[in-house]
C-alpha positions as CSV (number, residue, x, y, z in Angstrom):
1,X,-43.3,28.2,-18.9
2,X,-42.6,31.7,-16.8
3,X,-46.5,31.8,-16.5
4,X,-46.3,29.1,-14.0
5,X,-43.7,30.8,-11.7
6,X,-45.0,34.7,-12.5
7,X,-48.2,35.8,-11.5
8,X,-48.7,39.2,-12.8
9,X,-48.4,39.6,-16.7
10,X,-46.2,42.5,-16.1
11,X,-43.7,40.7,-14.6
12,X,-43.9,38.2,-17.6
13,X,-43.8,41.1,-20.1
14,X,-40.3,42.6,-18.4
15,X,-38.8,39.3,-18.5
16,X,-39.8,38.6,-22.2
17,X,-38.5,42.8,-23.3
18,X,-35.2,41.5,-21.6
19,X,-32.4,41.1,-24.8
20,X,-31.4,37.8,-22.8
21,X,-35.4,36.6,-22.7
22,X,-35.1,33.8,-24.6
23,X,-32.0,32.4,-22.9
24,X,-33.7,33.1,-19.3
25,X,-36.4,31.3,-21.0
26,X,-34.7,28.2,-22.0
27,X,-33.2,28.2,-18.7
28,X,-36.6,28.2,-16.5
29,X,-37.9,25.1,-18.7
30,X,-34.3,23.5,-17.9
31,X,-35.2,24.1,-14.0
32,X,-38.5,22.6,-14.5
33,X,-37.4,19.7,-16.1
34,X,-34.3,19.0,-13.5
35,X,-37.4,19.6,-10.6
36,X,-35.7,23.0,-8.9
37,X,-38.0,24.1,-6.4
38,X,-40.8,27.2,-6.9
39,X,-38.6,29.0,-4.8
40,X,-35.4,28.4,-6.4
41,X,-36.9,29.7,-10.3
42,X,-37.9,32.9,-9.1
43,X,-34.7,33.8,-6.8
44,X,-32.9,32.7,-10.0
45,X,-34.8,34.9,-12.9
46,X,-34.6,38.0,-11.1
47,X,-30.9,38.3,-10.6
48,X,-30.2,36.6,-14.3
49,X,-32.3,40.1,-15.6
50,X,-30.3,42.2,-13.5
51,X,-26.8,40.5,-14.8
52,X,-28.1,40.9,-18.7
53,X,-28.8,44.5,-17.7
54,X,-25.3,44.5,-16.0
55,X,-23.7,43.4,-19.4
56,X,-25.1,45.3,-21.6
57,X,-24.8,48.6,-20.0
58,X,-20.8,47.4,-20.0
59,X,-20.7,46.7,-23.6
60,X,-22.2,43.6,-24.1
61,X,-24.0,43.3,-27.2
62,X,-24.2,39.3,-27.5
63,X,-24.8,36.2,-26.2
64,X,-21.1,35.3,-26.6
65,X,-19.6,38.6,-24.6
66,X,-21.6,37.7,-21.6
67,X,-18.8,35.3,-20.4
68,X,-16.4,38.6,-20.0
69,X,-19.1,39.6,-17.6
70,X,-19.8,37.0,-14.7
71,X,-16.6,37.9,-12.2
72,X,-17.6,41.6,-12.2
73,X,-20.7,41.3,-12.2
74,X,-20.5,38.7,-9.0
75,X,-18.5,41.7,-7.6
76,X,-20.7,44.4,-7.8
77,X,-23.4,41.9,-6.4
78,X,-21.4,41.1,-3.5
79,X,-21.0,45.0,-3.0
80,X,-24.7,45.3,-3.2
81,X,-25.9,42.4,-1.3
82,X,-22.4,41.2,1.0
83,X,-22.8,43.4,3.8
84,X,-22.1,42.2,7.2
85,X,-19.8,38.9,5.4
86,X,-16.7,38.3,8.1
87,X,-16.0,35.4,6.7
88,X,-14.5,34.1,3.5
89,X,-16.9,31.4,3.0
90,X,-19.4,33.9,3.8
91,X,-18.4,36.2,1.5
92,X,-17.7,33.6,-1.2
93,X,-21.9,32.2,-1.1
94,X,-22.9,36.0,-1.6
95,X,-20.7,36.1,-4.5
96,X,-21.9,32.2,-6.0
97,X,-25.7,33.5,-5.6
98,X,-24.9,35.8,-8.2
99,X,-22.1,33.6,-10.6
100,X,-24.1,30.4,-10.5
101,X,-27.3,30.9,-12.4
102,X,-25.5,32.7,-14.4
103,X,-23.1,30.2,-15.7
104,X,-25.9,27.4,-15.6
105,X,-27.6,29.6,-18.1
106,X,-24.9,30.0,-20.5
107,X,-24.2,26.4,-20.2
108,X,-27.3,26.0,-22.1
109,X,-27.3,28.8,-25.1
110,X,-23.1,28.4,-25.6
111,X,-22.0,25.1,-26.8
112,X,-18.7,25.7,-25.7
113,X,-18.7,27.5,-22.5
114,X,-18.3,25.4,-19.6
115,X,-18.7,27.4,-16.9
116,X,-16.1,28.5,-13.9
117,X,-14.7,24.7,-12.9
118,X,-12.6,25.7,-10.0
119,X,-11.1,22.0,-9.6
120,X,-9.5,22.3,-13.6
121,X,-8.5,25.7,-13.5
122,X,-4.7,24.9,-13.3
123,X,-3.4,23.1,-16.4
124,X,-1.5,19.4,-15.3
125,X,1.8,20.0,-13.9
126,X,4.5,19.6,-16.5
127,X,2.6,20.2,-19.2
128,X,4.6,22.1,-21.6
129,X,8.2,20.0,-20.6
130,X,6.6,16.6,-20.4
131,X,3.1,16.2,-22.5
132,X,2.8,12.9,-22.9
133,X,2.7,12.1,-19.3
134,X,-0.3,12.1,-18.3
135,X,-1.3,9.6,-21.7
136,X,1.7,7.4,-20.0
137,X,-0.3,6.9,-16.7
138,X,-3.6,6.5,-18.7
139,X,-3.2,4.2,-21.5
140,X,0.5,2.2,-20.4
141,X,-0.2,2.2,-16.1
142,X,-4.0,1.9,-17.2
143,X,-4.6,4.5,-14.0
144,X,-8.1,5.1,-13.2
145,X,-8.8,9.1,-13.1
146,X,-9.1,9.6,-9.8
147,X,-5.1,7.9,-9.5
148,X,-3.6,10.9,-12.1
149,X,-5.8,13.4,-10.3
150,X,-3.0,12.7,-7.5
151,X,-0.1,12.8,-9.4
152,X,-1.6,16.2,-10.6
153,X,-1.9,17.1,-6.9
154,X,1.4,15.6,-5.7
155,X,3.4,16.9,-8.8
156,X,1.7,20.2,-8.2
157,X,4.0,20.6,-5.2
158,X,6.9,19.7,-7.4
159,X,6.6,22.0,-10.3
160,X,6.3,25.2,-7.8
161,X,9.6,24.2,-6.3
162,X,11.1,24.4,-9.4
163,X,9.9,27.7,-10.2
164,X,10.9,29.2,-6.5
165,X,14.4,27.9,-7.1
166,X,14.3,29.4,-10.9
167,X,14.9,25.9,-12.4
168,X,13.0,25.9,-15.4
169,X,14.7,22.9,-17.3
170,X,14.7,19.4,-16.4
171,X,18.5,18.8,-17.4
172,X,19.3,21.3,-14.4
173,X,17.7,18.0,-12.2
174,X,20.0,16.7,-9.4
175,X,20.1,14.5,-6.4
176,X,20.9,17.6,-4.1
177,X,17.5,19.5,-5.9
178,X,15.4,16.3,-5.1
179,X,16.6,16.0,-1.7
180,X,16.1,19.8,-1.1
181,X,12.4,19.5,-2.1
182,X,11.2,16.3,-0.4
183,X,12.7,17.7,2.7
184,X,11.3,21.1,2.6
185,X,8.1,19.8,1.4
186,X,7.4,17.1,3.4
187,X,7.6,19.7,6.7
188,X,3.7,19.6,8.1
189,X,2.6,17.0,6.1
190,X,1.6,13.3,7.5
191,X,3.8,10.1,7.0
192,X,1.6,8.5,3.8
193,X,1.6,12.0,2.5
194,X,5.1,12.3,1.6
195,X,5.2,8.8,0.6
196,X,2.4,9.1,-2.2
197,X,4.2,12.4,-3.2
198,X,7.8,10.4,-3.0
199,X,6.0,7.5,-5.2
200,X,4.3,9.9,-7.4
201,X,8.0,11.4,-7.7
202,X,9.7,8.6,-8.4
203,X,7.3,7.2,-11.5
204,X,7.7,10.9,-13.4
205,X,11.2,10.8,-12.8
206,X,11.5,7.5,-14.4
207,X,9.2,8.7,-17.5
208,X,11.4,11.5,-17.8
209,X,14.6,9.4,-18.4
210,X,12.8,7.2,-20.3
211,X,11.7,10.0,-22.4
212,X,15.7,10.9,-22.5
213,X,14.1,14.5,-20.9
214,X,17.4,13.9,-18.6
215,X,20.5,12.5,-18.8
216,X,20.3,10.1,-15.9
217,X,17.7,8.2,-13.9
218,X,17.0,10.3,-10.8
219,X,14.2,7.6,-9.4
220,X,17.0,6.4,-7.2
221,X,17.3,9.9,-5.4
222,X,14.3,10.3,-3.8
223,X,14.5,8.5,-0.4
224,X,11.1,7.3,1.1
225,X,10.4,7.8,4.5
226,X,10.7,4.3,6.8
227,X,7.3,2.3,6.8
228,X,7.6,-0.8,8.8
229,X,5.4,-3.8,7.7
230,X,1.8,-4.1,9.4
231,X,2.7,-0.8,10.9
232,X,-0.7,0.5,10.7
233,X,-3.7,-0.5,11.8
234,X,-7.2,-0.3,9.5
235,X,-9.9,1.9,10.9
236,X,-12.5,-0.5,11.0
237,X,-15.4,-0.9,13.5
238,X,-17.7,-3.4,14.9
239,X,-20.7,-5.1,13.5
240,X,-22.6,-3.6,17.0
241,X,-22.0,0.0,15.7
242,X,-22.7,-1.1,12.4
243,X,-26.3,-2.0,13.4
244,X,-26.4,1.2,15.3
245,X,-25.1,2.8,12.0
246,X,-27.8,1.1,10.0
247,X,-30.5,2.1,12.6
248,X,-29.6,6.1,12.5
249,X,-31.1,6.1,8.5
250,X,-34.5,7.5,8.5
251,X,-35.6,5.1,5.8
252,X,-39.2,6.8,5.3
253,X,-37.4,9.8,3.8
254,X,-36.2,9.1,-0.2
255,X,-32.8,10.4,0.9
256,X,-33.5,7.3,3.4
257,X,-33.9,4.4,1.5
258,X,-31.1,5.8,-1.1
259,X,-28.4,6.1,1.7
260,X,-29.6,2.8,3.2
261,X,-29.1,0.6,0.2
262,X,-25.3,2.7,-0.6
263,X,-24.5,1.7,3.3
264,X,-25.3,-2.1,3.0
265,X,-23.5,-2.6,-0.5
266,X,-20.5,-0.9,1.0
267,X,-19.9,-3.1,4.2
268,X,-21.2,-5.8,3.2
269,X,-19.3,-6.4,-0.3
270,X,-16.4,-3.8,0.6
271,X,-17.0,-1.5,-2.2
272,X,-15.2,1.4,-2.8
273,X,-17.2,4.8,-3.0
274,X,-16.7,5.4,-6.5
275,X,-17.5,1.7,-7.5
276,X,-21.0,2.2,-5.7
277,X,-20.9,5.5,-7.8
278,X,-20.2,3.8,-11.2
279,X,-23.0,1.2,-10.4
280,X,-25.7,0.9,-13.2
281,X,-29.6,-0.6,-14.1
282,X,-27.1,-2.9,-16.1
283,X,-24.8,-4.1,-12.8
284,X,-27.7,-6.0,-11.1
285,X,-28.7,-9.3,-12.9
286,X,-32.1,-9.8,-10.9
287,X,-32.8,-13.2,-13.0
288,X,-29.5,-14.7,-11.3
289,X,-29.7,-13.1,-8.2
290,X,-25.9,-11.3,-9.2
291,X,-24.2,-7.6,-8.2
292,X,-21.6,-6.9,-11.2
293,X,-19.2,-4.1,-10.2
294,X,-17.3,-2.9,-13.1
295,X,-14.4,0.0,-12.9
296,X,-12.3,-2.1,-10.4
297,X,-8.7,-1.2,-9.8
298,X,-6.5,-2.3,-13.2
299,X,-9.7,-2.7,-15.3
300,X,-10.9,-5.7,-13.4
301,X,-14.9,-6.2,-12.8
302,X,-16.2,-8.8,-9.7
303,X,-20.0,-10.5,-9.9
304,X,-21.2,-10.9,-6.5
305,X,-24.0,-13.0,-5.4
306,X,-26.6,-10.7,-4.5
307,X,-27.7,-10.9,-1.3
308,X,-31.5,-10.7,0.1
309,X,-31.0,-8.0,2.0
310,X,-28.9,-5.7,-0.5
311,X,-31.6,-6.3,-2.9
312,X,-34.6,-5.5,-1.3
313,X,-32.9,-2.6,-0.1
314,X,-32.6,-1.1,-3.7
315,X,-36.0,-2.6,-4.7
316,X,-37.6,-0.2,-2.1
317,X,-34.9,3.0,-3.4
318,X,-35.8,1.8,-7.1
319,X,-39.4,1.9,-6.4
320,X,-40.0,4.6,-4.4
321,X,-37.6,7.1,-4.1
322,X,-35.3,6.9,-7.4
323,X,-36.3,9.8,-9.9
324,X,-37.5,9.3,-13.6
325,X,-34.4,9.6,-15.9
326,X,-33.0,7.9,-18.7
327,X,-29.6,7.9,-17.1
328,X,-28.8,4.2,-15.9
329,X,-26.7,4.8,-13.3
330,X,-28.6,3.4,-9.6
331,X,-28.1,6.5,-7.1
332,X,-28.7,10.0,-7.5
333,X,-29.0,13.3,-5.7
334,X,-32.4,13.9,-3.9
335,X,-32.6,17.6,-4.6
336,X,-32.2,19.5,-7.9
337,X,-30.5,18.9,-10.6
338,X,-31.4,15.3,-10.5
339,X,-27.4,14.0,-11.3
340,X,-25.7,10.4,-10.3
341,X,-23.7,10.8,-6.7
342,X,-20.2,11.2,-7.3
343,X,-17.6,9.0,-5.1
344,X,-17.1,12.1,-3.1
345,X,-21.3,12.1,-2.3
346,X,-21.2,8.5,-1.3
347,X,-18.3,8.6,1.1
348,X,-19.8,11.7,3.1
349,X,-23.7,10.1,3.6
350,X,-21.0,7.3,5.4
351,X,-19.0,10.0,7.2
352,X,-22.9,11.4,7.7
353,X,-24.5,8.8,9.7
354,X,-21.3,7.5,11.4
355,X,-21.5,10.6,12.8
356,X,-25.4,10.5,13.5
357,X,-25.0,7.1,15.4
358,X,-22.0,8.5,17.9
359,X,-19.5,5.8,16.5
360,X,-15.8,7.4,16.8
361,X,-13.9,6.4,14.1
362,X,-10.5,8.1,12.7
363,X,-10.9,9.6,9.2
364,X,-14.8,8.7,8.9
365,X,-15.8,8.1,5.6
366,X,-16.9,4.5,2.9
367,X,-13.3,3.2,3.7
368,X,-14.1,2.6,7.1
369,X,-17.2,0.3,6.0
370,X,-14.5,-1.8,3.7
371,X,-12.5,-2.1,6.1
372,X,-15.3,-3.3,8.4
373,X,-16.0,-6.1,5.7
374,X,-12.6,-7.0,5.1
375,X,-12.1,-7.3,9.1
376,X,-15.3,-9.6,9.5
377,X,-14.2,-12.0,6.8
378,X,-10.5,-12.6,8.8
379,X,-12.2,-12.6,11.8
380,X,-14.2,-15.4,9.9
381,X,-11.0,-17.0,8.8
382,X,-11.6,-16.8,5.1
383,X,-8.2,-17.5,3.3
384,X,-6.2,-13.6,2.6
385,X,-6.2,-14.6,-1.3
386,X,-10.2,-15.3,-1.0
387,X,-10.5,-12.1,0.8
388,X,-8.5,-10.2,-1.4
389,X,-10.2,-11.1,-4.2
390,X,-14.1,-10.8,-2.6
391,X,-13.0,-7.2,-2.0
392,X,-10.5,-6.1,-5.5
393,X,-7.3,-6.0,-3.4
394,X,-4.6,-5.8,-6.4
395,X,-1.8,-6.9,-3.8
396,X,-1.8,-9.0,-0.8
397,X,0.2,-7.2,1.6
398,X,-3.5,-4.7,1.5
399,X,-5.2,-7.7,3.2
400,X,-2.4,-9.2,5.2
401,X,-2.8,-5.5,8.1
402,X,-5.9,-7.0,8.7
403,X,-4.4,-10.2,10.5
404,X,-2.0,-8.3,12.7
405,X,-4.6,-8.3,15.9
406,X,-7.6,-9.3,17.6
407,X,-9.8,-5.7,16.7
408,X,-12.4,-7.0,19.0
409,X,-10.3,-8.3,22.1
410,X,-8.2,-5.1,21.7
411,X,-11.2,-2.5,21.7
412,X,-12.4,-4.7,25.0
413,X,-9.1,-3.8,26.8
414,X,-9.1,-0.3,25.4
415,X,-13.0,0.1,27.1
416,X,-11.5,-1.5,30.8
417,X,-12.5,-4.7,30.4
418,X,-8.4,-6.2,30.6
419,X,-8.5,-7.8,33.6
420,X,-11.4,-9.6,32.3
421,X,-10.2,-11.0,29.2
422,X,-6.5,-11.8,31.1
C-alpha cells in the first residue's frame, strides 16, 4: 500500500527499516479504506516515523510503551513546529497535528488503548460514595445517555463544592450546605440552568436517602428558582424563512443532498437531532410508504407516514452521495473517516444554513426546526394531545407554550406593521 502514496523506493525502504513499520503500515491501508485524502497519508506517515523515533530514543522498546510517549512527544512538536501560536486554540491544533495520528494508529495495533477521549477523562461525579447511581438513572428512570451525561455535568458542580468546603462525607449534608451551593453556584448562570442543576440535585438527593447514604431526605432543601407557566416563548420561525432555509442548500454538492434530506425530516416530522442521528436502512419501510423513529424519549418509537418529499430527498442522498459501508445507519460524514453524524453534527448543518439564509433566530440549532413543526400544527389547530404525540412530547405542558400567541401576528407588529393589523 505505501507504494501508492511514495514515489521514490527510498522513501519506502526508510518507512519499512522503521521498528513501528508494520503498525504505520496497517495504519495507511486503514486511511485507504476510510478514503483519507493523498494529502492527508503522506502528512500523516512522516510525523508517525518521527514519533517512533521519538520513543525509542526515550526508552521505548515496544508497541505497548508507546502510549507513555504521545503528550511529550506532542510537546516537543509544538516546540518544533508552534512558533508564532498566540492563541490557545492555536497552540492546541499544532499540538493535535502531532497526537492524533498518533493515537489513531495505536487504536489499530492495541486492543485496549483507546486513545486521549477528552470528553471521559473525569470519572462520574460521586463515584466512589454513590456507585450505583448512575445504573439508577439507566436501568430504573430508563434515561437515555445524553440525560445522565447532564447529571454528570450538573453534579460536577456539586462534587467540587464539597471538596472546596472540605466536606468529604455525605452524613456532613445539611440544608444550610445546599443553600450555600445553589446560591453561590447559580451566580452567572441563566434561569433553566440552575433549574436543571436544582432538578438534577434534587433526584441524587433522593437516591441518596433512599440508599440510607443520609439520615434524612434533603430533596426538600433545594429551592428552585420561580418559573411562571407559558413564561417562555419557543424559538420557532416562519415557513417563509424556512423556504429561504431550504433554498441556501447547495444540493449538487453530496454534503448537499445529505443536509437537505436531515433539514426536511427535522421540520417537517419535529425530530430531534439525535433521533435523525439514530435513524437506520431499517427505519424506512419504502413498501408502505412509513418513517420509523426508534430511541424516542422513555423507550417509545413513532411510524410516520412518509412523505413524497422526505423520500425522494433521501432517494437522491441514498443514490448519490451516501458512501459504501456496511454500517446501516442513513447519514454520514462527507469527509474521512466515513462515520454516522452524531446529534451534535446534525444540529450544527441546522445552525449552518440558518445562518447561510440571514434568518435570526435565538440559540440556532435542530430545536428551532421542531419548534417550527410543532408551531405550524397549532397554528393548524391540530388537538395539543395529537400534536404531542406526532412530535414525542412525554408531557403536555411541552406543547401547551406553543398556544400562548399568535407567532405570526406578533413578528408582523415586531417588523412595524401594528397599525396595520389594529
Amino acid at each position: 500500500m505505501l507504494e501508492h502514496y511514495f514515489i521514490k523506493p527510498g522513501t519506502i525502504d526508510q518507512i519499512q527499516g522503521s521498528w513501528i513499520s508494520e503498525p504505520i503500515e496497517r495504519y495507511v491501508v486503514w486511511l485507504n479504506e476510510q478514503r483519507f485524502s493523498f494529502r492527508t497519508v503522506t502528512r500523516r506517515v512522516p510525523i508517525l516515523m518521527r514519533f517512533g523515533e521519538f520513543a525509542h530514543d526515550h526508552g521505548a522498546k515496544t508497541w505497548d510503551q508507546l502510549p507513555e510517549h504521545i503528550e511529550s512527544f506532542a510537546d516537543d512538536w509544538f516546540k518544533k513546529h508552534g512558533k508564532g501560536c498566540n492563541t490557545e486554540s492555536a497552540r492546541n491544533k499544532v499540538a493535535d497535528e502531532a497526537r492524533n495520528p498518533v493515537n489513531q494508529m495505536l487504536r489499530l495495533i492495541l486492543p485496549d488503548y483507546s486513545g486521549v477521549a477528552k470528553r471521559n477523562t473525569k470519572p462520574f461525579p460521586f463515584v466512589d460514595l454513590a456507585p450505583g447511581f448512575i445504573a439508577y438513572l439507566s436501568e430504573e428512570r430508563g434515561l437515555q445517555i445524553s440525560s445522565i451525561e447532564h447529571y454528570q455535568f450538573e453534579l460536577r458542580f456539586f462534587e467540587a463544592y464539597l471538596k472546596k468546603i472540605n466536606l468529604n462525607q455525605f452524613s456532613g449534608l445539611s440544608p444550610a450546605v445546599l443553600s450555600a451551593f445553589v446560591t453561590e453556584t447559580s451566580q452567572g448562570l441563566s434561569h433553566s440552568t440552575v433549574r436543571g442543576l436544582c432538578s438534577s440535585l434534587h433526584v441524587f438527593l433522593r437516591y441518596l436517602h433512599r440508599e440510607r447514604l443520609t439520615d434524612r431526605d434533603l430533596s426538600s432543601a433545594i429551592e428552585y428558582p420561580a418559573q411562571y407557566r407559558l413564561s417562555d416563548l419557543p424559538r420557532s420561525i416562519s415557513w417563509e424563512e424556512v423556504r429561504r432555509m431550504l433554498e441556501a442548500v447547495d444540493r449538487r454538492t453530496p454534503a448537499g443532498k445529505r443536509d437537505y434530506a436531515i433539514l426536511l425530516l427535522l421540520v417537517t416530522y419535529g425530530l430531534r437531532s439525535r433521533e435523525v442521528a439514530a435513524l437506520t436502512l431499517d427505519n424506512v419501510d419504502w413498501k408502505r410508504e412509513r418513517l420509523l423513529v426508534p430511541e424516542r424519549k422513555a423507550g417509545h418509537s413513532t411510524a410516520y407516514p412518509l412523505s413524497s418529499v422526505v423520500g425522494n430527498a433521501i432517494v437522491e442522498y441514498l443514490q448519490k452521495a451516501r458512501p459504501q459501508t456496511d454500517d446501516r445507519h442513513i447519514f454520514f460524514r462527507v469527509l474521512a473517516p466515513r462515520r454516522p453524524l452524531t446529534a451534535n453534527a446534525i444540529s450544527g448543518r441546522s445552525t449552518h444554513y440558518l445562518h447561510k439564509a440571514g434568518i435570526p433566530v435565538a440559540r440556532p440549532g435542530s430545536h428551532t426546526l421542531r419548534h417550527t413543526c410543532v408551531q405550524r400544527l397549532v397554528d393548524a389547530q391540530f388537538p395539543l394531545k395529537t400534536i404531542g404525540d406526532y412530535v414525542g412530547h412525554r408531557s403536555p405542558s411541552s406543547t401547551e407554550i406553543y398556544t400562548k400567541v399568535d407567532i405570526e401576528t406578533l413578528r408582523e407588529v415586531a417588523l412595524g406593521y401594528g397599525e396595520d393589523i389594529l
